[in-house]
N, C-alpha and C positions, 0 to 999 in steps of 0.2 A: 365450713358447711353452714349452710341457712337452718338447718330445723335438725332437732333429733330424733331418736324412738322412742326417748319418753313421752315426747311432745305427739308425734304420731302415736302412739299406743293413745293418748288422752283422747283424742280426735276424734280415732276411730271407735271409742269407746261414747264417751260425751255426746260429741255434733252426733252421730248415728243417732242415740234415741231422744235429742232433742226435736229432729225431724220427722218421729214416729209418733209423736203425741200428741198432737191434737187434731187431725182429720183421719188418720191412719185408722186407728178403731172404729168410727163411728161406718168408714166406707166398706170397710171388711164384715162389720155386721149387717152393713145393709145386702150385702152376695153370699154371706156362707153363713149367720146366724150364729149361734153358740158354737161352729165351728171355724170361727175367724183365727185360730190360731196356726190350725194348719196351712193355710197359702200363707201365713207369713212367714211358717217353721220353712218352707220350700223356698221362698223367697229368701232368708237369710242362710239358709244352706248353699244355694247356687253361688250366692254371692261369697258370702266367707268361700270358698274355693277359688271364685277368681281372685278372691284378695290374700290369699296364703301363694297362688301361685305368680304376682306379680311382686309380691313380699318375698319370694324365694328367688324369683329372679334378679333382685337387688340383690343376692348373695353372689351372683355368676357374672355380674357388669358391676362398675364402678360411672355406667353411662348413663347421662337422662334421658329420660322419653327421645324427648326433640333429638339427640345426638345418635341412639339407637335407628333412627329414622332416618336420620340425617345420611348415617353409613349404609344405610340401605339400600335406600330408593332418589336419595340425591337432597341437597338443600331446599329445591324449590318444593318437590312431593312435603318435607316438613314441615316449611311454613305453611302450605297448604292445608297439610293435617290438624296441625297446631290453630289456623283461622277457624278451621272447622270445628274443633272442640272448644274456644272461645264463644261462639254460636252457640256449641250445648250447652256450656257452664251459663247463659243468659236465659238458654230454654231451662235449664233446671232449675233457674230461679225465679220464674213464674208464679209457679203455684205456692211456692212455699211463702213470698210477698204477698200472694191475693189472701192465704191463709192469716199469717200472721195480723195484717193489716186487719180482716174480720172479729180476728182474736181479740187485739188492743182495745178495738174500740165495745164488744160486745163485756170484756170482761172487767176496763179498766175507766173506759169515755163513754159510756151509752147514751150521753146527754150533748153529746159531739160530735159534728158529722164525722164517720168515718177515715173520709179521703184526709182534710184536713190533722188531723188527730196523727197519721199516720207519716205525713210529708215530712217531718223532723226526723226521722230512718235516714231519709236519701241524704242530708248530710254527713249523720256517722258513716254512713256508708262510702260518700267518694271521699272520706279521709281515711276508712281502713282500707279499702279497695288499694289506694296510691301506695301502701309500703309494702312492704316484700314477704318472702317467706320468713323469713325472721321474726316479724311481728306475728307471723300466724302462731310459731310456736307458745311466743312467750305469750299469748292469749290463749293458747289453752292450756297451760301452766295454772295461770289466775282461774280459769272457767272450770277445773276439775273440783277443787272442794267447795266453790259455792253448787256445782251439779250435785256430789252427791249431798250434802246436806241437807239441800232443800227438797230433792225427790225422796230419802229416807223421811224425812218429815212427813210428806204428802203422802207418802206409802201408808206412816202409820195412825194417820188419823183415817187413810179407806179401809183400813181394813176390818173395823167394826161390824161393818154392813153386809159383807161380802157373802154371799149366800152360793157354794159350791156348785150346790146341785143346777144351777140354772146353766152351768155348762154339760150336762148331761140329758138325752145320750150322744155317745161321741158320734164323730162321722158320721149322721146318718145323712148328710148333705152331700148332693151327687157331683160324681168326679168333675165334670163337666165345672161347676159353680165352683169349685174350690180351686180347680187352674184356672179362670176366668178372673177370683180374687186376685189372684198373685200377678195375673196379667196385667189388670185394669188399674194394679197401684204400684206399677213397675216405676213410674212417674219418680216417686220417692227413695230410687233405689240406684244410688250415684259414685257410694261411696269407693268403690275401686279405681273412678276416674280422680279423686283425690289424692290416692296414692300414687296413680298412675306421675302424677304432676311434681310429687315430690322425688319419685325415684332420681336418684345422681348428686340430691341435694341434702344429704343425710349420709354417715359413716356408718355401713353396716359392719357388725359385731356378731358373732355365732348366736346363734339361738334367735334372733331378732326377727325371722320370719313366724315363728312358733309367738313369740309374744305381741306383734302388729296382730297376728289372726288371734289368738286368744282376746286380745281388746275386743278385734270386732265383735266377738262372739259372746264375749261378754256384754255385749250390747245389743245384741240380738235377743238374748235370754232374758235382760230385763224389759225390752219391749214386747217379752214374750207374757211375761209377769204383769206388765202391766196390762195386756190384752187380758187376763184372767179374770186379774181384779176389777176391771170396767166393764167386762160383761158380768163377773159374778154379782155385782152393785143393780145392775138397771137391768140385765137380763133383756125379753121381747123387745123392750122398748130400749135398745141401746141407740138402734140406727134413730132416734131424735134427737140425740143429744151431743150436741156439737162441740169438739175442743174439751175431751174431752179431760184431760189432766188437770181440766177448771171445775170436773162435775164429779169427779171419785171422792173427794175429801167434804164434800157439801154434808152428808150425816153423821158427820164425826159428832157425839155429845157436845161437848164444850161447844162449841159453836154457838150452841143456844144460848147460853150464857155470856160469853164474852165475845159473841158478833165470828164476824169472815177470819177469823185468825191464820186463815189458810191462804189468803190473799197478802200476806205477809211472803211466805215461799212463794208463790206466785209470780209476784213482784220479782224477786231475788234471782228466781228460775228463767226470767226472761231477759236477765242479761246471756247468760249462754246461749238462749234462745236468737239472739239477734247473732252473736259470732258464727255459730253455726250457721245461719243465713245467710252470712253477708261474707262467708269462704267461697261461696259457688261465684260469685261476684269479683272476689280479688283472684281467683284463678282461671275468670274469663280475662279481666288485663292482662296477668303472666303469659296467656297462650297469646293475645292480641301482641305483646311486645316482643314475645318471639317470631310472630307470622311476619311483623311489620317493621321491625329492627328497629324500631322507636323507640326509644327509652323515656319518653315523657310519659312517666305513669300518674303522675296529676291529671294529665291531658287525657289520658284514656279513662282514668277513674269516669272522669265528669261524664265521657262519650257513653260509657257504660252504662251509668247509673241513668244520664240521661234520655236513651233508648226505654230502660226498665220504667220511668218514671212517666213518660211519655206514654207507653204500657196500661201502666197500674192507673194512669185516667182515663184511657180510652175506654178502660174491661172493666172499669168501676162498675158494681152492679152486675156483672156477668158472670161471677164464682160457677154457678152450676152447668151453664154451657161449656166454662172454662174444660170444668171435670170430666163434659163429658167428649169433650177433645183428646185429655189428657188421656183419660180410662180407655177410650175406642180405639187410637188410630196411633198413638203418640207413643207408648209402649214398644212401639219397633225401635224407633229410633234410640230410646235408651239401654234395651236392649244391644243392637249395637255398638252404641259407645263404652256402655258400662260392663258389659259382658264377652260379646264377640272381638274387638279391639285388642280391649288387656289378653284376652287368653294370644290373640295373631303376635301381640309384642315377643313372645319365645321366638318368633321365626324369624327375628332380626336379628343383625350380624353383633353381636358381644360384645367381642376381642375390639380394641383398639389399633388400626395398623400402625407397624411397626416404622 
């Protein structure tokens, strides 16, 4: 087996709120206000169900995706499937590159153009991209206790500031705005097409659907936490403040005294930041090398990365058009993949013929 469920239980724990932290809040305040938690509380509910129910499904097959598909609807309908979720895994990593890329340079290079600053990514990336599942595991093995260390760190120096009341009164933001949040940042909301991709490639063991969902969920809860705390901090004026997991820990005391001490976690926090990244990237090669029966995954890495790279120059400077691509019309599509898909996967044939 390529990967296990401790390694998935870390995934779906980790990558999940490494991908909610730095545009996640600022976009939910700017639609629902001091009620940004609710469209996330609906968004991570919808989704932990399709990820408990494709995590249960690994309990009734011993098949992957692509084989489950394969017994279905025929070889070629898989590869086709499988080309087309290659496609998502490269749309899904869009924004989180136009992100991060803004991140690096805004929090670590402001004295450096951007674009530049940012182009040494696309190497680590066509060498994670090229190796298999296996490597993903053992990366999030190494990426769980540098996560939590450095996010408990950052937790407790925001919590000084935190002023409760500025998330009161609750709901009074109308229905309408609050599914429109959950809609417009469905963009960020992938995670079951990860499992989708591991399923057949990991030994299920009893109980391991219950522990894959409680990761997720435990990860939902702390990006639930941290919505509290970044709006309890900045309140009215959250929706200016961008990235934000760079702007909670800014009033901690000490700081004044011994300078950015939080830029230390930071640092630390954005290597899981890039694995988490740069998995939608190596499981668009894995569906490309099952659509295309190619096994050069050097060769694809580069085509990969080279597509996103190619990307990330053309849209340099267009982040807020990007969004509002992502946020209006883009939402079906993931939709789709991440939600409609995994639940259709039950209606494939199981059983192995005999």
């Amino acid at each position: 087996m390529k990967i296990c469920t401790r390694q998935i239980c870390f995934i779906m724990l980790a990558y999940t709120v490494m991908s909610k932290i730095l545009i996640y809040p600022t976009a939910l305040s700017s639609v629902c206000g001091r009620d940004l938690w609710f469209p996330a509380l609906l968004s991570f509910a919808v989704q932990a169900l399709v990820v408990w129910a494709i995590s249960f499904l690994c309990s009734r097959t011993d098949k992957t995706f692509f084989e489950l598909i394969e017994g279905t609807l025929g070889n070629i309908c898989a590869r086709i499937i499988y080309g087309l979720f290659g496609l998502f895994f490269i749309l899904a990593a869009i924004m989180p590159i136009s992100e991060q890329k803004l991140y690096v340079h805004a929090i670590f290079y402001d004295t450096v153009p951007s674009l530049l600053v940012f182009l040494p990514f696309f190497a680590f990336s066509v060498y994670a991209a090229s190796k298999k599942l296996t490597n993903v595991g053992r990366a999030a093995d190494i990426c769980l206790p540098i996560f939590i260390l450095s996010l408990v760190f950052i937790f407790i120096m925001s919590l000084w500031e935190v002023k409760w009341d500025n998330l009161l009164p609750v709901l009074k933001t109308p229905v309408k705005k609050l599914f429109g949040g959950s809609l417009s940042t469905a963009y960020l909301f992938f995670e079951p097409c990860w499992l989708l991709m591991f399923m057949g490639h990991f030994k299920y063991k009893k109980w391991d659907a219950a522990k894959i969902t409680a990761s997720y969920v435990g990860g939902g809860l702390i990006v639930l936490f941290f919505l509290f705390v970044f709006y309890g901090i900045y309140g009215e004026i959250s929706v200016m403040r961008q990235f934000a997991v760079s702007k909670i820990s800014l009033f901690f005391p000490a700081i004044e005294m011994l300078g950015r001490i939080d830029l230390v976690a930071l640092y630390i926090l954005e290597i899981v930041m890039l694995f988490a990244l740069v998995l939608n990237i190596q499981l668009a090669v894995h569906c490309l090398v099952k659509c295309t029966g190619w096994q050069n995954t050097p060769a694809l890495s580069c085509i990969v990365n080279g597509i996103l790279l190619v990307l990330t120059i053309v849209l340099d400077n267009k982040y807020t058009a990007m969004n509002g691509v992502f946020g209006k019309w883009l939402w079906i599509v993931f939709l789709l993949f991440a939600t409609i898909i995994p639940i259709l996967s039950w209606t494939m044939k199981r059983r192995r013929a005999k």
